[in-house]
mmCIF file of the N, C-alpha and C atoms, coordinates in Angstrom:
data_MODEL
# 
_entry.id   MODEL 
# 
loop_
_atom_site.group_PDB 
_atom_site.id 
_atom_site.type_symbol 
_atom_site.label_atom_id 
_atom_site.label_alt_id 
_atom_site.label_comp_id 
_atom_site.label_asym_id 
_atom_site.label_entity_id 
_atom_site.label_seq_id 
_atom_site.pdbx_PDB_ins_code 
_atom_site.Cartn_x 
_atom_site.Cartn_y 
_atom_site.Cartn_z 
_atom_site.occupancy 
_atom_site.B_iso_or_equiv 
_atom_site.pdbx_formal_charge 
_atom_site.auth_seq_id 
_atom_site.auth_comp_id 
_atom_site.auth_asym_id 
_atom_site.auth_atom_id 
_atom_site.pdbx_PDB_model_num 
ATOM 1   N N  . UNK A 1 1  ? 13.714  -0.723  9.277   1.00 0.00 ? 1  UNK A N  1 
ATOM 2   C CA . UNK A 1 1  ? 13.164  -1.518  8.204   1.00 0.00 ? 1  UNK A CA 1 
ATOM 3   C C  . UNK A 1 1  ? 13.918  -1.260  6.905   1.00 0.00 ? 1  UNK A C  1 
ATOM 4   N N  . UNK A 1 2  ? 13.372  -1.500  5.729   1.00 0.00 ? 2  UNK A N  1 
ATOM 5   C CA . UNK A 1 2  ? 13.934  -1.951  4.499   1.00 0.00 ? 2  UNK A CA 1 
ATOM 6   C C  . UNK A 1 2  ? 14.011  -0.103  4.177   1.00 0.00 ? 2  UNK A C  1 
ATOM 7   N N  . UNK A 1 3  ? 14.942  0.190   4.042   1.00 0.00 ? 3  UNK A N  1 
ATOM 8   C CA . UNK A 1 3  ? 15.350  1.580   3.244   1.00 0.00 ? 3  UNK A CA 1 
ATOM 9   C C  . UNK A 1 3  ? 16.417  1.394   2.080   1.00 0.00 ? 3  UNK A C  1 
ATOM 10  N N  . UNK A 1 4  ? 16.052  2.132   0.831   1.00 0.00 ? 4  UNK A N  1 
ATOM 11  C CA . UNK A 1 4  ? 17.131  1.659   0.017   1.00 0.00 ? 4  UNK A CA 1 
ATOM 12  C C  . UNK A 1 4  ? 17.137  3.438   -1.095  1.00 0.00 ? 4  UNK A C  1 
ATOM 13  N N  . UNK A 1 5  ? 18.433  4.281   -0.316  1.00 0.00 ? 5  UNK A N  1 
ATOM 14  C CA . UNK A 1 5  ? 18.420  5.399   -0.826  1.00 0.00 ? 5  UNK A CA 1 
ATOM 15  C C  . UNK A 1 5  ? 19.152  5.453   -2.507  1.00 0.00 ? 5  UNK A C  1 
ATOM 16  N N  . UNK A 1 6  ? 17.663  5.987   -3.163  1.00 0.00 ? 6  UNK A N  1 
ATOM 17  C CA . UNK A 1 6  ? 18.154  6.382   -4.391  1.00 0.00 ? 6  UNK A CA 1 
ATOM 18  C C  . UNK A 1 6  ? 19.118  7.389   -4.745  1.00 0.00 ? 6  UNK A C  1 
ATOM 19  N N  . UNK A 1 7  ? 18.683  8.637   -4.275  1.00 0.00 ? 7  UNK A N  1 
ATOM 20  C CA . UNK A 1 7  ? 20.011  9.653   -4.137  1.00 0.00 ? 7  UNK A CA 1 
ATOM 21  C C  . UNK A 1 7  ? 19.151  10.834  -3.015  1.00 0.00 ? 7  UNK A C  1 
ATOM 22  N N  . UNK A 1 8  ? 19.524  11.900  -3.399  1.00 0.00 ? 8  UNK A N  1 
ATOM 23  C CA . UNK A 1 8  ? 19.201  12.450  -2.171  1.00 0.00 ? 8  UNK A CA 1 
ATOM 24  C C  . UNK A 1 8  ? 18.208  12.986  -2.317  1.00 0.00 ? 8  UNK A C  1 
ATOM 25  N N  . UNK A 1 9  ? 17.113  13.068  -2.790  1.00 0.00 ? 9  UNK A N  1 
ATOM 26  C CA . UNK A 1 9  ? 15.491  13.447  -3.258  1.00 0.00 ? 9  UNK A CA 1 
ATOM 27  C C  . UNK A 1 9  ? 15.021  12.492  -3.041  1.00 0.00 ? 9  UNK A C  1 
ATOM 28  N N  . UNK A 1 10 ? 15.414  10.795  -3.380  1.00 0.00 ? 10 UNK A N  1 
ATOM 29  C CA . UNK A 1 10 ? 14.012  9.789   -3.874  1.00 0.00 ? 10 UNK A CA 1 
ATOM 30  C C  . UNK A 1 10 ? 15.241  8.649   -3.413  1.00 0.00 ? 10 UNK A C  1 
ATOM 31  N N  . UNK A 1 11 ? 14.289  7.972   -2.146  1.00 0.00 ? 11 UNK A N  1 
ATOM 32  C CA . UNK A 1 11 ? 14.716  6.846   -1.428  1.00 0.00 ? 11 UNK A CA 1 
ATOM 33  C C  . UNK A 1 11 ? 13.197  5.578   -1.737  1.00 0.00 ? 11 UNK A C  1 
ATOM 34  N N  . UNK A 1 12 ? 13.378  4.547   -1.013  1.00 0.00 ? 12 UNK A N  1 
ATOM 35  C CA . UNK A 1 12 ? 12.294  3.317   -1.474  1.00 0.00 ? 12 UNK A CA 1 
ATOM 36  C C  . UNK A 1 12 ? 12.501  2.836   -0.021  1.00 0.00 ? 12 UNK A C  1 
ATOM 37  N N  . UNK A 1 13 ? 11.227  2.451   0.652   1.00 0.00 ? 13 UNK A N  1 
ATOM 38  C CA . UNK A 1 13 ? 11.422  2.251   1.917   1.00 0.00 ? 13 UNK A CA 1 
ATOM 39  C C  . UNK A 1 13 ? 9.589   0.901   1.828   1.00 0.00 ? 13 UNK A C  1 
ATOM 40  N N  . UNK A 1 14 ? 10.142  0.321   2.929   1.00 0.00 ? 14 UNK A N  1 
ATOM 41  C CA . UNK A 1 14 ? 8.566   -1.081  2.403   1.00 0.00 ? 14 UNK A CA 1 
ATOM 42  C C  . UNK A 1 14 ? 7.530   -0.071  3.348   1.00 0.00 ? 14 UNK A C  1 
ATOM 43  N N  . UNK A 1 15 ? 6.236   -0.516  2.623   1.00 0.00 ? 15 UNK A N  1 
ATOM 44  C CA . UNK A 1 15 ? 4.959   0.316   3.420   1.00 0.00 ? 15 UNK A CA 1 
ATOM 45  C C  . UNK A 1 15 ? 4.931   0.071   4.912   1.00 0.00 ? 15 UNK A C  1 
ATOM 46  N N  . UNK A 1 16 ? 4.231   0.785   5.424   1.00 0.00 ? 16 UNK A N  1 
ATOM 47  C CA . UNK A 1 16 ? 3.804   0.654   7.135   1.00 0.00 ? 16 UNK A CA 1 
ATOM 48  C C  . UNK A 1 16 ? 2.145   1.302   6.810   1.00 0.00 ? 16 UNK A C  1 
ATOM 49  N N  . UNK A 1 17 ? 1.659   0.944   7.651   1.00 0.00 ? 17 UNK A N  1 
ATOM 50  C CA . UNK A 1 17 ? 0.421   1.595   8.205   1.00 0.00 ? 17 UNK A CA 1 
ATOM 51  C C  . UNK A 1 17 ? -0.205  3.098   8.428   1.00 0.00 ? 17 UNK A C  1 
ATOM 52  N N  . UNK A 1 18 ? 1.054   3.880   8.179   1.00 0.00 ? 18 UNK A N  1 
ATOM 53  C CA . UNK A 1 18 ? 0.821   5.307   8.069   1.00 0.00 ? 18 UNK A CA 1 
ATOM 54  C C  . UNK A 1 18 ? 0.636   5.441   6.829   1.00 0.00 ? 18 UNK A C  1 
ATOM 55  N N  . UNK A 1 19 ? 1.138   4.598   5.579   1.00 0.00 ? 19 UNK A N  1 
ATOM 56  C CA . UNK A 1 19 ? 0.904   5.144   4.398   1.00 0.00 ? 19 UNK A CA 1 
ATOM 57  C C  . UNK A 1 19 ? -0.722  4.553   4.092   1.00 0.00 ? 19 UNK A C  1 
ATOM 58  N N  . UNK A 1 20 ? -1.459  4.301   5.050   1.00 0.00 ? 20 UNK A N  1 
ATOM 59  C CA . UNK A 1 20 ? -2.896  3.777   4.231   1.00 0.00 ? 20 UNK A CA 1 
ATOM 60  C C  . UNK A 1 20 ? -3.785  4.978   3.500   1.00 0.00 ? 20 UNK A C  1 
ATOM 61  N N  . UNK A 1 21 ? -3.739  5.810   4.478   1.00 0.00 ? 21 UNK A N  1 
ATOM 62  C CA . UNK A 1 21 ? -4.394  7.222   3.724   1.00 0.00 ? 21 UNK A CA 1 
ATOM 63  C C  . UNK A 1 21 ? -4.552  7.094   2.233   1.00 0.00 ? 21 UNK A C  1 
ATOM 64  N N  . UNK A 1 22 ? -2.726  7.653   2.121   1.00 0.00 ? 22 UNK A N  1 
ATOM 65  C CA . UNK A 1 22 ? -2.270  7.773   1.144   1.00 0.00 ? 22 UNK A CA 1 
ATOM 66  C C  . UNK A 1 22 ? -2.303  6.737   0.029   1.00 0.00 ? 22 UNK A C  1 
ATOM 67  N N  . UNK A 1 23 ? -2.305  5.709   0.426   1.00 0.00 ? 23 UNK A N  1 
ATOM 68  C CA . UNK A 1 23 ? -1.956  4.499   -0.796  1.00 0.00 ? 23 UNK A CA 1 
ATOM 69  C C  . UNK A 1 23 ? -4.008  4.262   -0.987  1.00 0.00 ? 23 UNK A C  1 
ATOM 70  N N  . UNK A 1 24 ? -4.926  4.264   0.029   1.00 0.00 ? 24 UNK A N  1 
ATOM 71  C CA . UNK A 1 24 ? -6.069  3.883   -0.019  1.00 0.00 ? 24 UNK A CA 1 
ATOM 72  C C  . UNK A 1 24 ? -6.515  5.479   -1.158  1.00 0.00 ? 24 UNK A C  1 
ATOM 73  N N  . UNK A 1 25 ? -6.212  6.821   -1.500  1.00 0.00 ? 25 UNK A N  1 
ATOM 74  C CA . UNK A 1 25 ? -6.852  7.770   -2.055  1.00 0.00 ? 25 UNK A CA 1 
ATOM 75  C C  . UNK A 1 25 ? -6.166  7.509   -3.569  1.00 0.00 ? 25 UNK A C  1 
ATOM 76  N N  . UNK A 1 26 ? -4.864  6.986   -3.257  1.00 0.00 ? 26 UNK A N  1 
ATOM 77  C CA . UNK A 1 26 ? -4.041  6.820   -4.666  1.00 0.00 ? 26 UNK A CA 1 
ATOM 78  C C  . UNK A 1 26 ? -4.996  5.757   -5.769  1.00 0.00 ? 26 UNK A C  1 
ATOM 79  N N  . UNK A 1 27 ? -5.011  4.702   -5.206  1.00 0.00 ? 27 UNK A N  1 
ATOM 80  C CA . UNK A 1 27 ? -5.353  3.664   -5.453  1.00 0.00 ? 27 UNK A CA 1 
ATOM 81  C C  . UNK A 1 27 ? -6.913  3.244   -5.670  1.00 0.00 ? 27 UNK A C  1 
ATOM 82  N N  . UNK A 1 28 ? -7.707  4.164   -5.202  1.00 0.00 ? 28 UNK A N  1 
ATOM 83  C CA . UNK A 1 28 ? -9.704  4.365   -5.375  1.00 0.00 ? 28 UNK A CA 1 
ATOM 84  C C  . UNK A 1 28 ? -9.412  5.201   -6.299  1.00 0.00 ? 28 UNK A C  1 
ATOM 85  N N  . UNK A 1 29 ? -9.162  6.629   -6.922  1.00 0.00 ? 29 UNK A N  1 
ATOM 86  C CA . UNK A 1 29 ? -9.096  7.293   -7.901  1.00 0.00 ? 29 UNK A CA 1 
ATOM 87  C C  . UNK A 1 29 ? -8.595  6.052   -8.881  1.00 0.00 ? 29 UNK A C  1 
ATOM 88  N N  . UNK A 1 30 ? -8.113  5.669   -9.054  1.00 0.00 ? 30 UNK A N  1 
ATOM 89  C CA . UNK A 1 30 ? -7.215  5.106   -10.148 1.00 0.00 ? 30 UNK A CA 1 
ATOM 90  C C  . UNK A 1 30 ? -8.665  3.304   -10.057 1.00 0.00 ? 30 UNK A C  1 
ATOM 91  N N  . UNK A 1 31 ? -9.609  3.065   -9.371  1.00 0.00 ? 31 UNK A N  1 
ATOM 92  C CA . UNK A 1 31 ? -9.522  1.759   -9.595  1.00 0.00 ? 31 UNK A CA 1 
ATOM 93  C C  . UNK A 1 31 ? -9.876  1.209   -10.577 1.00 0.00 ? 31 UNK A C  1 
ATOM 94  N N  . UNK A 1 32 ? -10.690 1.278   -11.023 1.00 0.00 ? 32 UNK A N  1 
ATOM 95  C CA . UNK A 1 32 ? -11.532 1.043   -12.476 1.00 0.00 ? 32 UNK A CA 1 
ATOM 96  C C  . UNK A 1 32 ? -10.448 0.493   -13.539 1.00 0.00 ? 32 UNK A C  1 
ATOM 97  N N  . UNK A 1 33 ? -9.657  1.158   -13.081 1.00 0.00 ? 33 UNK A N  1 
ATOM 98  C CA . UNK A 1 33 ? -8.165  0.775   -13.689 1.00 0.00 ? 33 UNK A CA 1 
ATOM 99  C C  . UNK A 1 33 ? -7.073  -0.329  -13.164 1.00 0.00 ? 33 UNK A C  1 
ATOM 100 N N  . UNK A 1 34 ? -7.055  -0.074  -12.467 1.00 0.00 ? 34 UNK A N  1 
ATOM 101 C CA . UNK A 1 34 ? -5.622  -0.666  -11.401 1.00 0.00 ? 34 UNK A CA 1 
ATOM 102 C C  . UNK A 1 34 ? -6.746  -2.053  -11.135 1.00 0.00 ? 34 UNK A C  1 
ATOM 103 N N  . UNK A 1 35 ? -7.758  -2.241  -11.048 1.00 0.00 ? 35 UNK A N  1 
ATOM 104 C CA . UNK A 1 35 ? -8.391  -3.250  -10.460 1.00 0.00 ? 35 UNK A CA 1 
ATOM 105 C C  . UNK A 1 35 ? -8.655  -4.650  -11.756 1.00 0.00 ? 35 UNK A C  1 
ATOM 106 N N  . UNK A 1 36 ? -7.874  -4.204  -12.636 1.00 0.00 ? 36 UNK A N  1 
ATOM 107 C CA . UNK A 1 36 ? -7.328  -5.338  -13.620 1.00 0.00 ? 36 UNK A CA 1 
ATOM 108 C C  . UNK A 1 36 ? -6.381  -6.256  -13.361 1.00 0.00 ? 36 UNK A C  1 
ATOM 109 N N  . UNK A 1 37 ? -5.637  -5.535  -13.038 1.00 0.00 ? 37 UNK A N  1 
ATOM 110 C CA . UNK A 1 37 ? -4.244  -6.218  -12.395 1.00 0.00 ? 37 UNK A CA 1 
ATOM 111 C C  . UNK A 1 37 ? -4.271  -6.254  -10.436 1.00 0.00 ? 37 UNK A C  1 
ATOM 112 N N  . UNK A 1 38 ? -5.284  -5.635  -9.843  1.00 0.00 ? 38 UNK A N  1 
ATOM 113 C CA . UNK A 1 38 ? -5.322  -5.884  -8.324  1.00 0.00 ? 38 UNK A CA 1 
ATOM 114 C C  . UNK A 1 38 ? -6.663  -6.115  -8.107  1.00 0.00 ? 38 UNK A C  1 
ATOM 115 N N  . UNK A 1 39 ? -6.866  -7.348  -8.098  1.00 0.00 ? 39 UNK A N  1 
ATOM 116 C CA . UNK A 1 39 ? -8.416  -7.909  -7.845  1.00 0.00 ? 39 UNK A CA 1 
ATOM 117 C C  . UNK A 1 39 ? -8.574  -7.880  -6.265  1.00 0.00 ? 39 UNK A C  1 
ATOM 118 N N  . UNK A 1 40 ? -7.996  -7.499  -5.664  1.00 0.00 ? 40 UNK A N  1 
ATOM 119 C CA . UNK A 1 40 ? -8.410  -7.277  -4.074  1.00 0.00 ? 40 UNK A CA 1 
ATOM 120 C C  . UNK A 1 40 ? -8.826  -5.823  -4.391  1.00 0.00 ? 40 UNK A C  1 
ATOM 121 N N  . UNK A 1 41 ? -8.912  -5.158  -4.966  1.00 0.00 ? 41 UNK A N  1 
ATOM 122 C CA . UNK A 1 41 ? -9.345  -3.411  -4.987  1.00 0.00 ? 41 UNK A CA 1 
ATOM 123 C C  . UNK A 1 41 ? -10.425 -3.669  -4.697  1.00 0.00 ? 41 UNK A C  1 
ATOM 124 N N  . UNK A 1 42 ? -11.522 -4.569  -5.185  1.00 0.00 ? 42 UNK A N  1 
ATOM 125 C CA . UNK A 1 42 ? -12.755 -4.950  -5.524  1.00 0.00 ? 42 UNK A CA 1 
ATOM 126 C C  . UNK A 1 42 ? -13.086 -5.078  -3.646  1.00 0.00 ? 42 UNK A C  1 
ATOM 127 N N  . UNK A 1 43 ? -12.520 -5.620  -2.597  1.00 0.00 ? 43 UNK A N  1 
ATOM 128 C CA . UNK A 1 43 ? -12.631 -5.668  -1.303  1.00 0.00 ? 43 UNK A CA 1 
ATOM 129 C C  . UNK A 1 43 ? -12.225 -4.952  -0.599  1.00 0.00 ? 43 UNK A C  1 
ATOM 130 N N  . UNK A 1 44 ? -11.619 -3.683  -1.238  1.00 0.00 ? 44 UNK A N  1 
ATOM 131 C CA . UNK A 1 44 ? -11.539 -2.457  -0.457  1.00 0.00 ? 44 UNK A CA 1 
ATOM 132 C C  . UNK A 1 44 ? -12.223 -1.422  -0.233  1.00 0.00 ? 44 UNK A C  1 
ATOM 133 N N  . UNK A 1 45 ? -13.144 -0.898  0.981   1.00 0.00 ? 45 UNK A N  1 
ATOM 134 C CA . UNK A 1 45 ? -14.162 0.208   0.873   1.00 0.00 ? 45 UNK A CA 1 
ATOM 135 C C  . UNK A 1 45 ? -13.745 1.213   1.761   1.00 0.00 ? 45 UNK A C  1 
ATOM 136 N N  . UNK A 1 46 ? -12.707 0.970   2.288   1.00 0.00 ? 46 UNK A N  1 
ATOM 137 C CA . UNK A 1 46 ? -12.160 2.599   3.415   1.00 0.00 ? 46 UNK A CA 1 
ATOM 138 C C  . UNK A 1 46 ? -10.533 2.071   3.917   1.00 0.00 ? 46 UNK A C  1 
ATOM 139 N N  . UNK A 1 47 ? -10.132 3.095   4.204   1.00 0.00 ? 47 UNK A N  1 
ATOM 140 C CA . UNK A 1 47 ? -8.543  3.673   4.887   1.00 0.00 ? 47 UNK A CA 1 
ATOM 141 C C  . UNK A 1 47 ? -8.719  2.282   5.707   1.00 0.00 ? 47 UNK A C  1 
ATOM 142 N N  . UNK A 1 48 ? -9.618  2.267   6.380   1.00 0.00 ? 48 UNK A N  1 
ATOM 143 C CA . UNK A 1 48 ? -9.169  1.087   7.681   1.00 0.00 ? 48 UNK A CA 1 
ATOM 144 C C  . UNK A 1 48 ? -8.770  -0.554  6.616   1.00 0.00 ? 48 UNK A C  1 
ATOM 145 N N  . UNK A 1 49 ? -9.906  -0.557  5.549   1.00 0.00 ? 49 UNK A N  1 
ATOM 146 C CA . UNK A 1 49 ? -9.084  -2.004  5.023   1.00 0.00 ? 49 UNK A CA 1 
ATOM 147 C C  . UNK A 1 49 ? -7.843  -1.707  4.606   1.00 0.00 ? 49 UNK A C  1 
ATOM 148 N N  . UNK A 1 50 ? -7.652  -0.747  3.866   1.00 0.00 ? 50 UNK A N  1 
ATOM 149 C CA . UNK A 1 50 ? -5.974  -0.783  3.476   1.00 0.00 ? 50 UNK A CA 1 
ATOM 150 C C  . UNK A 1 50 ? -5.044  -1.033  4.387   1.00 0.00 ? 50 UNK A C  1 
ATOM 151 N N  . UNK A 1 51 ? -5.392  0.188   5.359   1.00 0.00 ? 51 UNK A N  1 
ATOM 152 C CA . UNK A 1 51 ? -4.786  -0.384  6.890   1.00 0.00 ? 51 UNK A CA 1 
ATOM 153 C C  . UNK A 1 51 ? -4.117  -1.734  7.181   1.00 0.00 ? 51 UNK A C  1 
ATOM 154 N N  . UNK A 1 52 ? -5.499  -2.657  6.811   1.00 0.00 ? 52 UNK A N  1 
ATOM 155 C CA . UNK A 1 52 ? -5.043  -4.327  7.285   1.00 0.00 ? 52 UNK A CA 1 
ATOM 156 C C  . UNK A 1 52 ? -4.380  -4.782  6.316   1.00 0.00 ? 52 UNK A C  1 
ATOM 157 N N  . UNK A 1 53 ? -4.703  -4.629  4.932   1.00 0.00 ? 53 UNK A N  1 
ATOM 158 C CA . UNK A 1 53 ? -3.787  -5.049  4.177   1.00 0.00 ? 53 UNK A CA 1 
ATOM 159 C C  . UNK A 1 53 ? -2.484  -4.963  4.445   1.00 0.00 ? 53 UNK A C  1 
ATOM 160 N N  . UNK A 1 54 ? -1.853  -3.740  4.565   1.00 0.00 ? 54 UNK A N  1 
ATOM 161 C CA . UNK A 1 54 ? -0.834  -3.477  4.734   1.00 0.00 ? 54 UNK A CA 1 
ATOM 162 C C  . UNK A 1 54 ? -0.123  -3.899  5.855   1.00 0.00 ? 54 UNK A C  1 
ATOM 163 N N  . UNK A 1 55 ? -1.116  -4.025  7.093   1.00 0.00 ? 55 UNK A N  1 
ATOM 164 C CA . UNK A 1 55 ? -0.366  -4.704  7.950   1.00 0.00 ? 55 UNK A CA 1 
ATOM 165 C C  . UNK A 1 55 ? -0.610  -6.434  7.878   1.00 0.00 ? 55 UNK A C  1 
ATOM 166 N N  . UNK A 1 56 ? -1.175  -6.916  7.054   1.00 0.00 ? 56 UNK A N  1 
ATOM 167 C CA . UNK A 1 56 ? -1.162  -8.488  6.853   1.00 0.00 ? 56 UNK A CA 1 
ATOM 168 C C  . UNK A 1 56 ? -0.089  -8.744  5.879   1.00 0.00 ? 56 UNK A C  1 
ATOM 169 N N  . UNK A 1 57 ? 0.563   -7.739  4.924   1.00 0.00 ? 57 UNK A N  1 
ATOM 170 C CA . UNK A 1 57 ? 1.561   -8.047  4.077   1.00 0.00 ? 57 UNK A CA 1 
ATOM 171 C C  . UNK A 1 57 ? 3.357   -7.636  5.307   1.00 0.00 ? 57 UNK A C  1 
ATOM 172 N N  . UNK A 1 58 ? 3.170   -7.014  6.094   1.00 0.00 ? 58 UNK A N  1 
ATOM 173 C CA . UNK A 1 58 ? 4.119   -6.585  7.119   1.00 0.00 ? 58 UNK A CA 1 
ATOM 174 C C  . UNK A 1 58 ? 3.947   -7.671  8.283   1.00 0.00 ? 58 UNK A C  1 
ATOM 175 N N  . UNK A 1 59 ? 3.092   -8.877  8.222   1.00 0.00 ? 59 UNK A N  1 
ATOM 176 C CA . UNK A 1 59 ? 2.857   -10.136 9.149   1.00 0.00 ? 59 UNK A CA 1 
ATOM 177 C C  . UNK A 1 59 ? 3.779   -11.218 8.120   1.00 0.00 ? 59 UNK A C  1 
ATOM 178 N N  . UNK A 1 60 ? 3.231   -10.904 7.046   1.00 0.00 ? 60 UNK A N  1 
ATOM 179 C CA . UNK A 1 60 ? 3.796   -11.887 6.010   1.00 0.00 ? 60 UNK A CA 1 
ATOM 180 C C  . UNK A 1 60 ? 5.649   -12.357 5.867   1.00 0.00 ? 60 UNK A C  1 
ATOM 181 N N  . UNK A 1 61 ? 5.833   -10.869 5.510   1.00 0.00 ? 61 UNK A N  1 
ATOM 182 C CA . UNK A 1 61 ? 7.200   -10.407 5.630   1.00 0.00 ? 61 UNK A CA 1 
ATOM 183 C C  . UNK A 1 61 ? 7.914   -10.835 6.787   1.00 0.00 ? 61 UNK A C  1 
ATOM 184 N N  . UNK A 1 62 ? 7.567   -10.885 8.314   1.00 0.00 ? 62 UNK A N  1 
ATOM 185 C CA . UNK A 1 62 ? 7.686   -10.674 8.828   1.00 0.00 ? 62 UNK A CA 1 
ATOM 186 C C  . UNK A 1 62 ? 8.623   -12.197 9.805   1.00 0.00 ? 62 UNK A C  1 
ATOM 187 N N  . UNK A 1 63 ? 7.649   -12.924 8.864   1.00 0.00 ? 63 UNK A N  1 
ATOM 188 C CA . UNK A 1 63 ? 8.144   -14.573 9.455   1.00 0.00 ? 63 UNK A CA 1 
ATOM 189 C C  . UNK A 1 63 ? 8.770   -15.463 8.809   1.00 0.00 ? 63 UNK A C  1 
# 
């Protein structure tokens, strides 16, 4: 998939489904905030929706 190395510490690579954890704990701490500019936050209540998100934006991409 899409990898694009910055240097040798910090590369940019597109999400997958392993990062839901991570992007779903990042992203609930922060919403109150972030949910100005991401009005789907408001329809997120656990790891498993991020999950789909992420894999409906990797369907998107995809075709």
């Amino acid at each position: 998939m899409l990898l694009h190395k910055i240097d040798e510490e910090v590369s940019l690579r597109m999400f997958n489904e392993d990062d839901a954890e991570e992007f779903y704990n990042l992203t609930i701490s922060s919403k109150s905030y972030l949910k100005e500019w991401l009005g789907w936050l408001d329809y997120v209540e656990s790891i498993e929706d991020t999950a789909q998100n992420i894999k409906s934006g990797l369907n998107i991409y995809r075709k």
